[in-house]
C-alpha positions as CSV (number, residue, x, y, z in Angstrom):
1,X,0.0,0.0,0.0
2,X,2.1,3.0,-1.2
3,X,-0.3,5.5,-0.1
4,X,-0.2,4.4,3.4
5,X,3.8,5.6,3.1
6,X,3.6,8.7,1.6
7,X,2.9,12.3,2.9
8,X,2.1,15.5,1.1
9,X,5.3,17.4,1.7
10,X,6.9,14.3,-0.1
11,X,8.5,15.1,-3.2
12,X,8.5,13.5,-6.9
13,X,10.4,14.2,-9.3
14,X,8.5,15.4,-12.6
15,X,10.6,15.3,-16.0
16,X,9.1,18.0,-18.4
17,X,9.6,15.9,-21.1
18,X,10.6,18.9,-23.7
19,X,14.3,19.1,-22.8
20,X,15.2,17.0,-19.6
21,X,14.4,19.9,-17.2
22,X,13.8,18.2,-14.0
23,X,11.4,19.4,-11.3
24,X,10.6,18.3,-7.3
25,X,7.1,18.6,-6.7
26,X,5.0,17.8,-3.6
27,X,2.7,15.2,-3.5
28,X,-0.1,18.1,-2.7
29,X,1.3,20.4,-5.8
30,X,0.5,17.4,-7.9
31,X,-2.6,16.5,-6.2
32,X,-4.2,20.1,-6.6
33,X,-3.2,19.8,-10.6
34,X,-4.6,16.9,-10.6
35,X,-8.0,17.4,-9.7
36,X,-10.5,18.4,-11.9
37,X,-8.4,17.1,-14.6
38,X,-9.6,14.5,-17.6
39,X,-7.6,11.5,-18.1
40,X,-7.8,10.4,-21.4
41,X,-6.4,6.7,-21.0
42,X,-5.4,5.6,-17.9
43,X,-3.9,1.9,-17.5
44,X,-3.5,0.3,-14.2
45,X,-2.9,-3.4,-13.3
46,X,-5.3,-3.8,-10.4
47,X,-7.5,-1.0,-7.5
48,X,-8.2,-1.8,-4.3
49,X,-10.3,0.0,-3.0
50,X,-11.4,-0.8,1.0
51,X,-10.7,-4.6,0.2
52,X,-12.7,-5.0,-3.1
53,X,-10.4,-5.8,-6.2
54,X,-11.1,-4.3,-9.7
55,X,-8.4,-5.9,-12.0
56,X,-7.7,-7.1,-15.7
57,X,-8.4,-10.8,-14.8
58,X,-11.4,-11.3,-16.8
59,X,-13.5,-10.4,-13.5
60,X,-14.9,-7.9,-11.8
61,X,-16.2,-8.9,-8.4
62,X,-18.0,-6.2,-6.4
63,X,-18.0,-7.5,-2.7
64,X,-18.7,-4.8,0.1
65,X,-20.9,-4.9,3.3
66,X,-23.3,-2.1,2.1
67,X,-25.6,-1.6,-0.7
68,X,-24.4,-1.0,-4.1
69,X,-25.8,2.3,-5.5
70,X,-25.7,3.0,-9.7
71,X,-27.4,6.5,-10.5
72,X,-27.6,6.9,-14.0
73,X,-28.8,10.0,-15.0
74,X,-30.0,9.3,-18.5
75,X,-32.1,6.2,-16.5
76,X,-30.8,3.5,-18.5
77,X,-28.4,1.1,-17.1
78,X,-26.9,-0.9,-20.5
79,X,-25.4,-4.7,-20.4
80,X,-23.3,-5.4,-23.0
81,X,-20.7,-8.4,-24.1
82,X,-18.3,-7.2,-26.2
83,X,-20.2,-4.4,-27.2
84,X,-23.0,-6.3,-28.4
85,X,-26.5,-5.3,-25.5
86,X,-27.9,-7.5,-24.6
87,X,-30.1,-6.3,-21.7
88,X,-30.9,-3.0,-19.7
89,X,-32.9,-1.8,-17.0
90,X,-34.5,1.6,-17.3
91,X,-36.4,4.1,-15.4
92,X,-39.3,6.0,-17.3
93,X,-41.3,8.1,-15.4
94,X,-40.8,6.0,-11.7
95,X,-41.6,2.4,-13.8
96,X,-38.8,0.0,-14.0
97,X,-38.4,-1.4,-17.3
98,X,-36.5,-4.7,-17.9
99,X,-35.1,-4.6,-21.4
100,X,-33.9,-8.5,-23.6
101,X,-31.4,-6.6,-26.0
102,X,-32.8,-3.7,-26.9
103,X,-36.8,-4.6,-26.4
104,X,-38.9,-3.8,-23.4
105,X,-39.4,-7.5,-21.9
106,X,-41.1,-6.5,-18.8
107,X,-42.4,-3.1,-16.8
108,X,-42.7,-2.5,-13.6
109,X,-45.1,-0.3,-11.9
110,X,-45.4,-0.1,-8.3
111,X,-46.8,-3.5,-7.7
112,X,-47.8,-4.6,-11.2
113,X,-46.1,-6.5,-13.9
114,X,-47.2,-6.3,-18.1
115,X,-45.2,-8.8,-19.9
116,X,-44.6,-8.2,-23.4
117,X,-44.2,-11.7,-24.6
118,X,-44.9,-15.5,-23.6
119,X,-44.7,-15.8,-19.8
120,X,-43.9,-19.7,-19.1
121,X,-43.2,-21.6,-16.6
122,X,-43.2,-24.9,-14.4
123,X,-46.0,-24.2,-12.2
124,X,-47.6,-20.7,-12.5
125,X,-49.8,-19.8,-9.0
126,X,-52.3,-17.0,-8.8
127,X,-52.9,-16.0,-5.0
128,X,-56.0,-13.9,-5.4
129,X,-57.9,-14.6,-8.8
130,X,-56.8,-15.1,-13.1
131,X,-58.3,-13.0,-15.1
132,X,-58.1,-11.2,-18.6
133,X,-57.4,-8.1,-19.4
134,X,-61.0,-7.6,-20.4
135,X,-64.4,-8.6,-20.9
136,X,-64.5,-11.3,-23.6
137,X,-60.5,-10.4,-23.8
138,X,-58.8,-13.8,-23.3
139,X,-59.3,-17.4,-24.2
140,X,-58.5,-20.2,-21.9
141,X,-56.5,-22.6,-24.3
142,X,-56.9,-22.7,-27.9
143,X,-58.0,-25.1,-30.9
144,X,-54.7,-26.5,-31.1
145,X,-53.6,-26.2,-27.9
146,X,-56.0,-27.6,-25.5
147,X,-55.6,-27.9,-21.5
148,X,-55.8,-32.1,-20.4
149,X,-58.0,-31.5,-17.0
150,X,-59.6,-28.5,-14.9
151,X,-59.8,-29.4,-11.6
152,X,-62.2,-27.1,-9.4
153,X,-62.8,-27.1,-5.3
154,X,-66.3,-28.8,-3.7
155,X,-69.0,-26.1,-4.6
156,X,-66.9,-24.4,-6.9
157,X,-69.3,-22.9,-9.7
158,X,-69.2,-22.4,-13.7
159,X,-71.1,-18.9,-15.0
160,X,-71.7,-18.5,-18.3
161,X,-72.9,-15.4,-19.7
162,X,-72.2,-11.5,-19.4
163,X,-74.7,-11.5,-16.6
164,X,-73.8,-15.1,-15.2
165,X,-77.4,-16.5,-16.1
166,X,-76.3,-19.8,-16.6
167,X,-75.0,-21.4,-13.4
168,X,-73.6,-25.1,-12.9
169,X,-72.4,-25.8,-9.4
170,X,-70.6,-28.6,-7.7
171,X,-72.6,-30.2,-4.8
172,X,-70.4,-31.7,-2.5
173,X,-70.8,-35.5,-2.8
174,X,-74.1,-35.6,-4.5
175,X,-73.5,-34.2,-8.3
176,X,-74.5,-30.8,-10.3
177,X,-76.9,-28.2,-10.4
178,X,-78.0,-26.4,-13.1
179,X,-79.5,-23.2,-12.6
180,X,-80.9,-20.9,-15.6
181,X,-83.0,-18.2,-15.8
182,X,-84.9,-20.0,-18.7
């Protein structure tokens, strides 16, 4: 740790590279021209920085005991490999959108999620209740695509129709009623 050995009345020497004219500076002469200053390219081996290791090894771990803040202030956080995105998160007006390349996959908004494509999975759960985005708006299967079984709760009930006049209902251990306004 070099830092840990050096002071800010320590001196370097600084070659002005036009002629050999040699100068001692102090650490804090250098420091103060320094700052505010663009570095162009910059190579370094490896950073340390309070224990976490940023190097050229292929890796970058990120390992601290707090949280890990990025504030982009264009709201899009990019992930690319080798240039190519393939993903990116973004903020648009407080809703978190989850980008696959460079289409949205998936927004956020407070406690709701639209999907843009196929959601699929093992075993899908509703806690509360399934339902389409609008009256008449969904089918349940299709004509090539049909569902094996359906498998509903004693007393569980069937409506048909806009105003549910067509009812069929389970009857615990005894069969089915049918119940219609006609």
């Amino acid at each position: 740790d070099i830092g840990a050995n050096l002071a800010d009345a320590d001196l370097f020497i600084v070659d002005d590279g036009a002629g050999g004219t040699n100068r001692k500076s102090a650490i804090s002469r250098i420091a103060t021209y320094i700052e505010g200053k663009t570095l162009s390219t910059l190579t370094v081996d490896d950073i340390t920085i309070n224990g976490s290791t940023i190097s050229d090894s292929g890796n970058l771990d990120i390992d601290c005991g707090a949280d890990i803040s990025l504030d982009a202030d264009g709201g899009d956080i990019n992930f690319k490999d080798d240039g190519t995105q393939f993903g990116a998160v973004s903020n648009n007006s407080g809703q978190l959108i989850i980008k696959s390349s460079t289409a949205t996959a998936a927004t956020f908004t407070n406690a709701n999620v639209a999907f843009a494509g196929t959601v699929e999975g093992t075993t899908i759960t509703a806690t509360t209740a399934f339902v389409p985005d609008a009256a008449n708006g969904a089918s349940l299967g299709t004509t090539s695509l049909e569902f094996a079984d359906l498998y509903l709760h004693d007393g569980a009930q069937i409506l048909w129709g806009a105003d549910q006049d067509v009812l069929l209902t389970h009857v615990a251990d005894a069969g089915l009623s049918l119940k219609t306004s006609a």
